[in-house]
C-alpha positions in Angstrom: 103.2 136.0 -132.7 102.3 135.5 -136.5 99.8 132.7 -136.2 97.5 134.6 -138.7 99.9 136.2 -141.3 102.6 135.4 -143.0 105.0 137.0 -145.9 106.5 135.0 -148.7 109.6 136.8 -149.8 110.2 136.5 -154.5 113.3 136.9 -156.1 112.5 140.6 -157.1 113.9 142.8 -154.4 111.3 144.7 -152.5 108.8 142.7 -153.7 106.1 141.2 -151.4 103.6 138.6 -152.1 101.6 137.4 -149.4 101.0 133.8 -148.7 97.2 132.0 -149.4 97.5 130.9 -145.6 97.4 134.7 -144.4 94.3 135.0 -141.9 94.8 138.5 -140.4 91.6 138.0 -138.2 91.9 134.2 -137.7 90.6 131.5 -139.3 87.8 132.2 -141.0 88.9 135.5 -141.9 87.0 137.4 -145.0 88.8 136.1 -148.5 88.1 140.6 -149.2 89.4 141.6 -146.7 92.4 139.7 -146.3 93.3 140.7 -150.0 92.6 144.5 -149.0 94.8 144.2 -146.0 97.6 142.7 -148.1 97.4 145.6 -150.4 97.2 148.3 -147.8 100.4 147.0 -146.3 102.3 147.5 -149.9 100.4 150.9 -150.4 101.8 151.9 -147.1 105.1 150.9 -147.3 105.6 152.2 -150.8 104.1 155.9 -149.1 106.6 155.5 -146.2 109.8 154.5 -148.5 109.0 158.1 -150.6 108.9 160.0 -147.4 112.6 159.7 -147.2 115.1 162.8 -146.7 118.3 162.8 -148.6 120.1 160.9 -146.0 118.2 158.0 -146.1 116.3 158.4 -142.8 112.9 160.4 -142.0 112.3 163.9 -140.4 110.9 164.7 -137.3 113.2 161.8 -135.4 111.3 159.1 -136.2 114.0 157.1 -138.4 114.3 154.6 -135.5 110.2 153.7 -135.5 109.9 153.3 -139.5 112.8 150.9 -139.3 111.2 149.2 -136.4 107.8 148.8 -138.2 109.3 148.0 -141.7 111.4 145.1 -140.4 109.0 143.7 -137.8 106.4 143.0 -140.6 108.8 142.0 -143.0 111.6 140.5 -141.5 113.5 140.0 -144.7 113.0 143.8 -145.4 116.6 144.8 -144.0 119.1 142.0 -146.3 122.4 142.1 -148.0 120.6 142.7 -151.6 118.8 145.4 -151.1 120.9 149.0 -150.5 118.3 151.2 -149.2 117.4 149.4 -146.4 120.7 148.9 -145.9 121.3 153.1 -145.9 118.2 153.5 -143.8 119.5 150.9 -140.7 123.2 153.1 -141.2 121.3 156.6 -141.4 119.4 155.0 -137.7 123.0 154.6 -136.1 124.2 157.6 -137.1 121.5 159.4 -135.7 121.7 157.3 -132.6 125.3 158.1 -132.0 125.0 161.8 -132.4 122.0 162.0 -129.5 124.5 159.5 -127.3 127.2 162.0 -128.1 125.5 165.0 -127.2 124.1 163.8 -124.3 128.2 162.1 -123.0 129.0 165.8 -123.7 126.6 167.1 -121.2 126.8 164.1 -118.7 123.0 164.0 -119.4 121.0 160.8 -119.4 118.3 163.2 -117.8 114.2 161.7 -118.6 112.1 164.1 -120.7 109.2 162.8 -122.8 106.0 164.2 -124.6 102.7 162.8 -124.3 102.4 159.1 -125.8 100.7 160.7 -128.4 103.4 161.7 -130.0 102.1 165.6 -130.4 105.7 166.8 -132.0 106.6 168.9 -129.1 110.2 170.3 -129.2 110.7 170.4 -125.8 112.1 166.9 -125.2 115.1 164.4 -124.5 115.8 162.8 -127.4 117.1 159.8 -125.4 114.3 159.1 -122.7 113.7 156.0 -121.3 110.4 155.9 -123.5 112.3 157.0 -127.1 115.7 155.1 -126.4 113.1 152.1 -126.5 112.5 152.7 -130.2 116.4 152.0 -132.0 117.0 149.6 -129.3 114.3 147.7 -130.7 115.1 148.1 -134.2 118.5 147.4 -134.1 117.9 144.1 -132.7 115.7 143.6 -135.1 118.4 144.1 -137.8 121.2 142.0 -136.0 123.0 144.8 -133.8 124.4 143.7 -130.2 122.6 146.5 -128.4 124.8 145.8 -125.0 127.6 146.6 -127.4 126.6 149.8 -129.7 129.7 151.5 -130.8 130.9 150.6 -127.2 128.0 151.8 -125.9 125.6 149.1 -123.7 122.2 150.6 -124.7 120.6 147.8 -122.1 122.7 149.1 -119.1 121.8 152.9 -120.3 117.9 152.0 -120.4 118.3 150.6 -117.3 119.3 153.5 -115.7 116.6 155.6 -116.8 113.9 153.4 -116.3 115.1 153.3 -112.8 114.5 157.2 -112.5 110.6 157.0 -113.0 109.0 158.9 -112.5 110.9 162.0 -113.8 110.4 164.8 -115.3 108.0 164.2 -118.2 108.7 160.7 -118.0 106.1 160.2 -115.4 103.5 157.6 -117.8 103.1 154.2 -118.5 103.0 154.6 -122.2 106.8 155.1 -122.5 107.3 153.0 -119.7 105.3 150.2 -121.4 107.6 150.5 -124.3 110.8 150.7 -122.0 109.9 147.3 -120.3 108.9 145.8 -124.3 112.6 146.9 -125.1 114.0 144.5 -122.5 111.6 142.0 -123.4 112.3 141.8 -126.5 115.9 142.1 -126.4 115.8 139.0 -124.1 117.2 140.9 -121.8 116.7 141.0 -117.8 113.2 142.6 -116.5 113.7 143.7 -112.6 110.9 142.7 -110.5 110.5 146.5 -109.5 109.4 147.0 -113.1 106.6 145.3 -113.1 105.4 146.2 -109.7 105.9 149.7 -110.7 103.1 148.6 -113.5 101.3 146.9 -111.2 100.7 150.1 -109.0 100.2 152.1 -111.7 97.0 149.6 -112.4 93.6 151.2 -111.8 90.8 149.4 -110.1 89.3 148.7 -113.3 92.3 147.5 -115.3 92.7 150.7 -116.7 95.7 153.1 -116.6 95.9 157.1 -116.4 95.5 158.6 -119.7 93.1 155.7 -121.4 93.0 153.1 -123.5 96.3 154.0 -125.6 98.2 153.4 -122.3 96.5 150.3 -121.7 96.9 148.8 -124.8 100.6 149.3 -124.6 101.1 147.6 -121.3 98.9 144.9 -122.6 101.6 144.3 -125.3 104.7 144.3 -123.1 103.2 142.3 -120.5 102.0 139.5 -123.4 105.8 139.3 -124.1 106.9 139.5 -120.5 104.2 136.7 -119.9 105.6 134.6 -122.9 109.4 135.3 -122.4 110.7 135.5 -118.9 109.0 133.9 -115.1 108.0 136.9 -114.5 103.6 136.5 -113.0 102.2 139.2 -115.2 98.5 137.2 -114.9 96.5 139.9 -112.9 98.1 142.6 -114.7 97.1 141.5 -118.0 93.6 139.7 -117.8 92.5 143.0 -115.5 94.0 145.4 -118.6 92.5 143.2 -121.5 89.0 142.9 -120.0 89.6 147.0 -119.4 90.3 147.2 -123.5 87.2 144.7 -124.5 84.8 147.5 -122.2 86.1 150.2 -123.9 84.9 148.7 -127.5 82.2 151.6 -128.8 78.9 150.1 -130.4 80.5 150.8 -134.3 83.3 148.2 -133.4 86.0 151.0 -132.8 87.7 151.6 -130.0 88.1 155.7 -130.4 90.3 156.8 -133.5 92.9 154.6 -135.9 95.6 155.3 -133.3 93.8 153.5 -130.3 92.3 150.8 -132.8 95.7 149.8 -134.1 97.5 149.9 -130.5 94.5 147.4 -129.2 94.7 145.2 -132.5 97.9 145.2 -131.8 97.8 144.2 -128.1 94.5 142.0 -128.7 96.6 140.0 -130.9 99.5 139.7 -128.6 97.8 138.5 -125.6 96.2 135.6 -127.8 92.3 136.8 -127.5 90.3 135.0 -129.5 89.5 138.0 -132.6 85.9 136.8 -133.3 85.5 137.9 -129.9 86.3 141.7 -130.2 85.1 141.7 -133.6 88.7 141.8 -135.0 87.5 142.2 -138.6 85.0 145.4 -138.4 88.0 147.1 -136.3 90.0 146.5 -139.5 87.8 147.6 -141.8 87.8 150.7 -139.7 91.6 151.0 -139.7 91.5 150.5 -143.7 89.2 152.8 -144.4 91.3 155.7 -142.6 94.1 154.7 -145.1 94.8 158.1 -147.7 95.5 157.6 -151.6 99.0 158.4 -151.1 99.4 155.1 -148.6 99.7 157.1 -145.6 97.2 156.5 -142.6 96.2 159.2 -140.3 99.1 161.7 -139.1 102.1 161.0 -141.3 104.4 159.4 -140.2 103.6 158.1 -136.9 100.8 156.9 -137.7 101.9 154.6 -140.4 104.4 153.1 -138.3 101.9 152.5 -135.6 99.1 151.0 -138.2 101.7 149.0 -140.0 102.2 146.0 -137.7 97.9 145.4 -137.4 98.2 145.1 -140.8 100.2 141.9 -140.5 98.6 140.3 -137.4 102.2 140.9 -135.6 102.4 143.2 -132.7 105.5 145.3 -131.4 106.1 142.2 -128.7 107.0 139.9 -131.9 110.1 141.9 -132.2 113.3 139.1 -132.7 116.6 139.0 -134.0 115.7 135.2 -135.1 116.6 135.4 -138.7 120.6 137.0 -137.8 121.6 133.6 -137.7 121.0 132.6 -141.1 123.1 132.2 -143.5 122.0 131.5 -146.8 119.3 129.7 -145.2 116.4 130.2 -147.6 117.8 131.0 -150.6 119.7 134.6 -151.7 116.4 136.5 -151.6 115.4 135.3 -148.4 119.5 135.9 -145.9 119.5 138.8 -143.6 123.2 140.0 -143.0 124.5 142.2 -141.0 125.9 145.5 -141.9 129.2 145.4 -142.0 130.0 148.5 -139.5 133.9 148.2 -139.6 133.8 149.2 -143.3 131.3 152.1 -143.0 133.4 155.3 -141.3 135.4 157.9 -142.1 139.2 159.0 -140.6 138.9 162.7 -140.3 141.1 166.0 -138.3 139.9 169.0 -137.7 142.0 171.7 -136.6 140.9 175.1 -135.4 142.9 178.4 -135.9 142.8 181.9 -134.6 145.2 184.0 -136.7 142.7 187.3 -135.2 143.1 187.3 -131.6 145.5 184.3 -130.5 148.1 182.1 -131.4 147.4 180.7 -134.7 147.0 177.0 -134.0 144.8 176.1 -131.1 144.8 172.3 -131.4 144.2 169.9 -134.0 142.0 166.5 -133.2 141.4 163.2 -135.0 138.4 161.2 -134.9 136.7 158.4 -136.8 132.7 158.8 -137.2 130.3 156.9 -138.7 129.6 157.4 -142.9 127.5 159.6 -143.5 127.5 161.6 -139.9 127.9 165.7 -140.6 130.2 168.0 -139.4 128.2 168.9 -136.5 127.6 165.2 -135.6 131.3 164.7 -135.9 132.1 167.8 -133.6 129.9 166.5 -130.6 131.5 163.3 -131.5 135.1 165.3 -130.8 134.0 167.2 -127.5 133.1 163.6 -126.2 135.9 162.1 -126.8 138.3 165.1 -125.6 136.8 165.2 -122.4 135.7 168.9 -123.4 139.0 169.7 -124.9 137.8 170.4 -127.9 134.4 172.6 -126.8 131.8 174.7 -129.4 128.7 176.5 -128.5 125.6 176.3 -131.7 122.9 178.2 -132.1 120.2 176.0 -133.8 118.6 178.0 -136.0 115.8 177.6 -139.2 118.8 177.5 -141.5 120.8 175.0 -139.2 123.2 175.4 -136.7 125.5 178.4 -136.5 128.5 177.7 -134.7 128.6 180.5 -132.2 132.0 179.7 -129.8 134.7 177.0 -130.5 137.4 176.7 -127.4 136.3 179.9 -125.7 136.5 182.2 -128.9 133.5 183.4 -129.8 132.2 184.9 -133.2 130.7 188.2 -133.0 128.3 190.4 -135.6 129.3 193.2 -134.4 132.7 192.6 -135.5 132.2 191.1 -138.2 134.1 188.0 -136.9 132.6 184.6 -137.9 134.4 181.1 -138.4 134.5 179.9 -141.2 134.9 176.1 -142.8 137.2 174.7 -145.1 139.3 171.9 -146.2 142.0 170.9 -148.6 139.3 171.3 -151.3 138.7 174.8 -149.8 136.3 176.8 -148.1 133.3 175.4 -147.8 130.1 177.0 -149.4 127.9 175.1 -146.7 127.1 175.1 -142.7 128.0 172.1 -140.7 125.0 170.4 -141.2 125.7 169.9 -144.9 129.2 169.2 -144.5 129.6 165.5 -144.6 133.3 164.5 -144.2 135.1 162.3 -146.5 137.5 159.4 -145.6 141.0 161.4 -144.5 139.5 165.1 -144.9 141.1 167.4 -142.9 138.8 170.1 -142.0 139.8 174.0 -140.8 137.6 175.7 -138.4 139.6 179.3 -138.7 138.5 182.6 -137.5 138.5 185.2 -139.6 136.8 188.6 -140.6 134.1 188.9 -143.3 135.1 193.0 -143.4 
């Protein structure tokens, strides 16, 4: 809901001007601290937009939750005239189609998630029911049919892990919260075990196991559940916001800029009045914890989680509204879609073993995504061989080190290694900086560095 902020879209790309109507904390709202919140946002977003790799996306797997957050609060930010927005929604679906690739590969839609406070942790499943929740959101967001993804149904696929709870490491209602808000706001179907499963999860008190982070997160997928489906999410949410107004310290905090901007967040999404939880001293708190460079808190996860209290919108305000424009408001104002068809590359690969086989032990063709490396575009080719086409990495500080490719393994002892190359030659890079071109043809042969 964006009762209490708006964002007026110029002519000048990437600019943002915010409208004089803006009332982040209501009516009423501090003339300050309204112009201080509108110049946090663009400080922000200007820290997050030079955090970028080379590839248009952002380390440590969060590409799918700064696209999320950048588009929510701006929902002109991802449009036909603007190419880097355009290259960061493209470098999201690559990255999505590799992790649904792998896991085809190994018939693994298994749960595994960290703590919902995000601590980094490598041991994890990329596609949980908690993290898949993140691009399906985004690319809803930015006019993708996510029950058709590349052919993949990423509704049905959520589904089905959200059905496993608890499992694993996915075993909390933070990720479960955000599994739920995925279907919400993807108007798709919420099963009534879903919110029963919340409903058991509820303390006495309103509460839910690991504090008020958790509870601020089910507030804001039940708000949306309440406001979008029949679903009688009532006792569930007036118990969990009256547990989030208790936990409000004496200073107008809540504990650190993490929980403040989840209940902001949620506050704002279940419609509570802001003068009663003393929405502007929260705020101030929340700006204040803002660095020089932009960034707030932890980079970058704690930018994308600030970003949306900064805008009086919450992650339940997710919509694909705009996708139907065209032209509507003017040139600087349409939201397009990527066109997909013209974005991917025809590629073969063949692999040879002149050393200890035949020569030739089978050549493959496949079309991947632009931009996807070679190592994307090999799980890509196990998938769809059914295993045909198989390779064992070893994922190392320098990348990954293709260890085995159909049974034939490379070996230091004897000094046997395969190596890469195409009609250009042989390539002076690992897979992970090889980046196919449109009809490449790439050799994987085996061969002695003796």
């Amino acid at each position: 809901m964006k009762s209490f902020f708006q964002i007026c879209v110029v002519a000048i790309v990437g600019a943002i001007v915010f409208c004089d109507a803006f009332e982040v904390c209501g009516p009423g709202t501090n003339d300050d601290l309204q112009s201080e919140t509108a110049a946090a946002y663009e400080r922000a977003v200007d820290w997050l937009m030079t955090e970028q790799n080379e590839r248009y996306g952002w380390d440590h797997d969060v590409t799918s939750r700064v696209v999320l957050s950048l588009q929510l609060t701006n929902d002109t930010w991802f449009n036909s005239h603007d190419l880097i927005s355009q290259l960061n929604v493209k470098e999201m679906e690559i990255e999505l189609l590799a992790k649904l690739s792998h896991a085809s590969s190994r018939n693994d839609d298994s749960e595994s998630d960290e703590d919902y406070d995000d601590d980094g942790g490598n041991n994890r499943d990329p596609l949980s029911a908690g993290r898949l929740s993140y691009p399906i959101m985004a690319l809803h967001g930015t006019c993708h049919d996510v029950t058709n993804f590349h052919g993949h149904d990423l509704i049905e696929l959520l589904n089905r892990k959200i059905r496993k709870y608890p499992d694993g490491d996915f075993n909390q209602f933070f990720q479960y919260a955000w599994a739920v808000l995925a279907l919400c706001t993807t108007n798709s179907d919420i099963h009534n075990d879903y919110i029963e499963e919340i409903r058991q999860g509820q303390h006495e008190d309103g509460g839910f196991d690991l504090g008020t982070d958790v509870t601020a997160m089910v507030v804001t997928a039940m708000s949306c559940v309440k406001k979008n489906t029949d679903h009688d999410v009532d006792d569930i949410l007036d118990k969990a916001v009256d547990k989030l107004l208790g936990s409000q310290k004496d200073d107008g905090q809540f504990r650190n800029i993490n929980t403040n901007a989840l209940v902001v967040q949620a506050l704002t999404a279940a419609g509570r009045d802001p003068t009663s939880w003393h929405c502007e001293t929260v705020m101030q708190h929340i700006l204040d914890e803002q660095e020089v460079s932009g960034a707030f808190g932890v980079p970058v996860l704690t930018t994308f989680q600030v970003l949306p209290s900064l805008t009086g919108t919450s992650f339940a305000d997710v919509s694909n509204a705009k996708c139907d424009e065209n032209n509507a408001g003017g040139e600087e104002t349409t939201t397009v879609l990527v066109d997909n068809e013209n974005a991917t590359v025809a590629m073969s690969l063949t692999v040879i073993n002149d050393i200890s086989g035949p020569g030739e032990l089978g050549t493959y063709q496949t079309t991947i995504m632009f931009g996807m490396n070679l190592y994307q575009a090999m799980l890509q080719i196990q998938d769809e061989t059914n295993g045909d086409f198989n390779f064992v990495a070893r994922d190392t500080a320098w990348g990954h080190s293709i260890q085995t490719i159909d049974g034939v393994s490379a070996s230091v002892e004897a000094k046997l290694y395969w190596s890469i190359s195409n009609e250009d030659g042989r390539s002076n890079t690992g897979v992970d900086g090889f980046f196919p071109e449109d009809g490449d043809h790439v050799y994987f042969t085996y061969t002695s560095w003796a």
